[in-house]
C-alpha positions in Angstrom: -20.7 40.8 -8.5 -18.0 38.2 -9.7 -18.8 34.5 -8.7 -16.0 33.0 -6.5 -14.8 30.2 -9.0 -14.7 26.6 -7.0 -11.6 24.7 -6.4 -10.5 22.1 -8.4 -10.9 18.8 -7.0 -7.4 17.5 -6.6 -6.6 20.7 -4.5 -9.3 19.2 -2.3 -8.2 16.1 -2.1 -4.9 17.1 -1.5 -5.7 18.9 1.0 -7.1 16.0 2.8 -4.1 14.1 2.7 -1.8 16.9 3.2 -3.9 17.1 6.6 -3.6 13.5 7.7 -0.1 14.1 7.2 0.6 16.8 9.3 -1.5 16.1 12.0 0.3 13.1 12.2 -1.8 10.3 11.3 0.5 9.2 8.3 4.3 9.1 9.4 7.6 9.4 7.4 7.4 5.8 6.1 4.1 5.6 5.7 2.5 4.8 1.9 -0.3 7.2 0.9 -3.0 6.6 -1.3 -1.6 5.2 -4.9 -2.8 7.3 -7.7 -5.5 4.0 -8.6 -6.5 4.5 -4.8 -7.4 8.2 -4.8 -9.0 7.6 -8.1 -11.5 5.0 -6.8 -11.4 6.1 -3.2 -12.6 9.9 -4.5 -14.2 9.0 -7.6 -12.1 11.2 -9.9 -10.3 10.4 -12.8 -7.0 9.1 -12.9 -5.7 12.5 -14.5 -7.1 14.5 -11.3 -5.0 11.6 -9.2 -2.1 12.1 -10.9 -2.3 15.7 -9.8 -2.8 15.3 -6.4 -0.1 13.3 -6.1 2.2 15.8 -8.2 0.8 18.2 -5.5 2.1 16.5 -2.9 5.4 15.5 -4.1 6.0 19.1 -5.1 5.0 20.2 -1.6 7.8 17.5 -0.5 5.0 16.0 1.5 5.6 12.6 -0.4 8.5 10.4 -2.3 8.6 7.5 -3.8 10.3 3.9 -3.0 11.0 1.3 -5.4 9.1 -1.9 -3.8 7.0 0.2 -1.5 5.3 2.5 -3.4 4.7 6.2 -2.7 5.2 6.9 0.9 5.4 9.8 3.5 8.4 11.8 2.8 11.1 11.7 5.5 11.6 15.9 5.2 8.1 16.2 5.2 7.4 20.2 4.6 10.5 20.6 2.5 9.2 22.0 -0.5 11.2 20.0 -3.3 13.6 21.8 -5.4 13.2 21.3 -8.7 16.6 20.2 -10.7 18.9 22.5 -12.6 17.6 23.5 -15.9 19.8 21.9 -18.3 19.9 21.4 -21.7 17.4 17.9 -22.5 17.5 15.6 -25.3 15.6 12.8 -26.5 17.2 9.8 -24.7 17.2 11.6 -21.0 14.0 12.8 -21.5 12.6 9.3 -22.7 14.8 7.7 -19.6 12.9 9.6 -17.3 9.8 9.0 -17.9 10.4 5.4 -18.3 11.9 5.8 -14.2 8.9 7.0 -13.5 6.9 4.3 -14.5 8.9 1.7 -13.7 8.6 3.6 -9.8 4.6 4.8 -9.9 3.3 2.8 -13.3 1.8 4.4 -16.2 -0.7 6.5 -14.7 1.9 8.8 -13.1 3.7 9.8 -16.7 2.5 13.1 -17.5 3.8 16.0 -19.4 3.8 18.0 -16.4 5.5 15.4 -14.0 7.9 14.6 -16.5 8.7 18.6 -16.9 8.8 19.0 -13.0 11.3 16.0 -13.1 13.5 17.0 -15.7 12.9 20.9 -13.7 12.5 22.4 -17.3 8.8 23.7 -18.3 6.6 21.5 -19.8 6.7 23.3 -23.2 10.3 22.2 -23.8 8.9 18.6 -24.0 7.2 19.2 -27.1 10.7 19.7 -28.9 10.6 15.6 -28.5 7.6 14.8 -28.1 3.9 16.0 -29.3 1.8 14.4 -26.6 1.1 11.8 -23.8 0.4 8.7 -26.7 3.9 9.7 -28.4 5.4 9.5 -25.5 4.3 6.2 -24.2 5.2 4.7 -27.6 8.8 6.4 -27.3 8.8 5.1 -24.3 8.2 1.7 -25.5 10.7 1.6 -28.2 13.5 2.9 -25.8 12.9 -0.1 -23.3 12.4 -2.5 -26.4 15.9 -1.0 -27.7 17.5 -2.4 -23.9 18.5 -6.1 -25.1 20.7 -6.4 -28.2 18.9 -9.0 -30.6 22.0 -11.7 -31.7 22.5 -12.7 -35.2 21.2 -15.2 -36.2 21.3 -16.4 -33.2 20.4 -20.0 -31.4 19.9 -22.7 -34.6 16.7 -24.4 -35.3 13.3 -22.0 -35.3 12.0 -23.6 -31.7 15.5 -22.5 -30.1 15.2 -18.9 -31.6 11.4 -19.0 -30.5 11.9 -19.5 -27.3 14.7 -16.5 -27.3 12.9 -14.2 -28.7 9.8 -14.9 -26.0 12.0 -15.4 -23.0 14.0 -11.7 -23.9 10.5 -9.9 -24.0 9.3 -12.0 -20.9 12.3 -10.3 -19.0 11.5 -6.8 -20.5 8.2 -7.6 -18.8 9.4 -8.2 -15.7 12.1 -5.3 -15.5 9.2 -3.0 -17.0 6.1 -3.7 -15.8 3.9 -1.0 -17.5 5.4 -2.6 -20.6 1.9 -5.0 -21.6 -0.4 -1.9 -21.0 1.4 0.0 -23.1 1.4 -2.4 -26.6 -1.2 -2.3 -28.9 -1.9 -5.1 -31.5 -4.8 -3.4 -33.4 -3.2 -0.2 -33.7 0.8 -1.5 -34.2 3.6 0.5 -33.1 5.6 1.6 -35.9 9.0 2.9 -34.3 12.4 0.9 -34.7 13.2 -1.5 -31.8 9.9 -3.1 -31.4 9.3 -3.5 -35.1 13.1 -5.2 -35.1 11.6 -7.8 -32.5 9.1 -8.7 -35.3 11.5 -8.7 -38.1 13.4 -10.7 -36.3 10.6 -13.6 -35.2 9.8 -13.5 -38.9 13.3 -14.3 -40.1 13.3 -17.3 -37.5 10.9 -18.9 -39.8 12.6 -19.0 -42.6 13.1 -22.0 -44.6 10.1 -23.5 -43.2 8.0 -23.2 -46.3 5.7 -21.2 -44.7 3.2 -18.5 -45.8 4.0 -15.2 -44.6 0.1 -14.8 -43.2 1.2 -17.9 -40.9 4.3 -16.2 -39.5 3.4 -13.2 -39.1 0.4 -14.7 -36.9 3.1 -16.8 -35.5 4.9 -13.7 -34.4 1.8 -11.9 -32.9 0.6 -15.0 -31.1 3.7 -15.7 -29.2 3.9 -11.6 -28.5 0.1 -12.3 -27.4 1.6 -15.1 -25.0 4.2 -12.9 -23.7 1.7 -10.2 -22.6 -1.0 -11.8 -21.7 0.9 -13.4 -18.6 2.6 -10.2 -17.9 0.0 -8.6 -17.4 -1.3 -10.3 -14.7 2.6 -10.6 -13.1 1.8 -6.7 -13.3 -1.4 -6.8 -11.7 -0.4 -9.0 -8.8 2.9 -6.9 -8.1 1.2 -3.2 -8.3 -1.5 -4.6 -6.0 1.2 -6.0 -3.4 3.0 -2.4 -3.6 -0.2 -0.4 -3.3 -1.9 -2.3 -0.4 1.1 -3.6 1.5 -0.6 -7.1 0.8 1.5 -9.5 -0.1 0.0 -12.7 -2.4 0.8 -14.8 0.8 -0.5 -12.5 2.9 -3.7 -12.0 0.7 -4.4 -15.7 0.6 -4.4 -15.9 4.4 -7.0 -13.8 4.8 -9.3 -15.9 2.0 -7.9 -19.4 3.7 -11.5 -19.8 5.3 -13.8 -19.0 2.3 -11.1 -21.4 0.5 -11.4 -24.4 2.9 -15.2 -24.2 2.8 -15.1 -24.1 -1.0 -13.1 -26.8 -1.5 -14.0 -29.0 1.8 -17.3 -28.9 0.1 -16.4 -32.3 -2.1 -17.7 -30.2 -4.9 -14.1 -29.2 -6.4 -11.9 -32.6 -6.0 -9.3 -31.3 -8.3 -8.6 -27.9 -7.8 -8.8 -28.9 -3.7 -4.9 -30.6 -4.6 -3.5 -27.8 -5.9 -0.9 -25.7 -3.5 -1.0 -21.7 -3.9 2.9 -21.9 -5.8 1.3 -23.7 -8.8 -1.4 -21.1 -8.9 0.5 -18.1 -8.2 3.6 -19.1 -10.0 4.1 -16.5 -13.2 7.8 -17.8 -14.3 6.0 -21.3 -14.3 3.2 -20.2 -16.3 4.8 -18.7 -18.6 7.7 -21.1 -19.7 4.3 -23.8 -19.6 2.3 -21.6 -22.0 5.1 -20.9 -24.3 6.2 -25.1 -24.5 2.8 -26.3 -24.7 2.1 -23.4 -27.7 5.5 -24.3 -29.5 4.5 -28.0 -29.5 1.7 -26.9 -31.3 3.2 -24.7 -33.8 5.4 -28.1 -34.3 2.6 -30.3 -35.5 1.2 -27.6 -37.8 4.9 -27.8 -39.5 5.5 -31.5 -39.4 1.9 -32.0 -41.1 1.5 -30.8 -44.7 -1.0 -28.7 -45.8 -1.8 -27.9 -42.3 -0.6 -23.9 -42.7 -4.3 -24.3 -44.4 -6.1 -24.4 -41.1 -4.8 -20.9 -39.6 -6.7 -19.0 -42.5 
């Protein structure tokens, strides 16, 4: 007698939602679990979130708003039509999954979402790319490939320094999957990001400095760039998939917060005002002065390249 073969888990779970949905309990409008939510919430992994919410966008049970997050579809029960096959090429295949992250974040890019997307099969995607990791790094490149680099642009090495942060900071901000997806142990070698490399390098020049110094240089102010974008990231995904805005968020702890710092045992952090805490711009352009004041002295004092080894 043949055993009856359990169903998958993301059929469950999206059949859970697909329940609260109908029976009314989440409205047009409404945002659904985010693919981090069902994750924790069901303790599955994010690939088996991913799926459920394919499921439910295929079902036209769900869309997704930019800002909001994924909500309750308007046409709820209108199975979505996938587009019209068409012939795909590198740079609209690479432009739609980067729309898709930009909308849902990194977790949602998959092969299949990107085929259901594009409404071609998923094996066409492997003309372009061979798997998830390619893509992402494609990905990467095409975003890095956005802003035109200017030759030789601003004079003076601080000047150019401070370009070639700020331009990545706003790749940052218009992409904010962009710091998960960069690797500095394993480097990406594909055109446009290697060009924002090249080019910090070449802002060095004439300083007398070892190429083991600038190319640290390079990958410290890269660090820099990332480092507070990531947490931008953080703090917006976490407004879009709770609804909880930072303001919002730090009403609710203002009582734990007044004890804590009522308490005498904090003088200093008990002046500061949430902007200076919460303010990412600020941090950053801080961060990269302070770090390029640094980098000054080491120039302006000789023999201390020396120091970095």
């Amino acid at each position: 007698m043949a055993t009856q073969r359990p169903e998958p888990p993301y059929r469950h779970i999206a059949a859970e939602i697909r329940a609260r949905i109908v029976n009314g309990r989440l409205r047009p409008g409404d945002r659904v679990p985010s693919i981090r939510e069902i994750a924790q919430r069901w303790g599955v992994a994010v690939a088996t979130a991913t799926r459920v919410m394919a499921t439910l966008r295929d079902d036209g049970l769900v869309e997704t708003k930019v800002g909001a997050g994924t909500v309750v579809s308007g046409r709820t029960g209108t199975k979505r039509q996938p587009a019209p096959r068409q012939a795909l090429d590198r740079k609209q295949t690479l432009r739609a999954a980067v729309a898709i992250a930009d909308a849902e974040g990194l977790d949602a890019v998959s092969m299949r979402r990107l085929a259901a997307e594009l409404g071609v099969g998923p094996m066409s995607l492997y003309r372009h790319v061979s798997s998830k990791d390619e893509l992402v790094t494609q990905m990467t490149d095409e975003v890095f490939g956005e802003q035109e680099l200017p030759d030789p642009g601003p004079d003076g090495w601080r000047a150019k320094l401070e370009l070639i942060s700020r331009l990545q900071w706003e790749l940052c901000r218009r992409h904010l999957w962009l710091p998960r997806a960069v690797s500095f142990t394993r480097p990406m070698l594909v055109p446009n990001v290697m060009a924002y490399t090249e080019w910090t390098l070449r802002a060095l020049d004439g300083l007398g400095l070892p190429m083991s110094i600038r190319i640290r240089e390079a990958l410290t102010l890269h660090t820099l760039v990332l480092t507070v974008a990531l947490s931008m990231a953080d703090e917006i995904e976490a407004e879009q998939e709770t609804g909880v805005t930072l303001d919002r968020w730090w009403l609710t702890q203002r009582k734990r917060a007044d004890e804590l710092l009522r308490s005498g045992r904090f003088p200093l952090l008990a002046t500061l005002t949430d902007d200076e805490v919460a303010d990412a711009d600020g941090l950053f352009e801080y961060g990269l002065a302070r770090h390029l004041d640094g980098f000054a002295t080491l120039i302006e004092t000789p023999g201390q390249e020396a120091g970095g080894r």
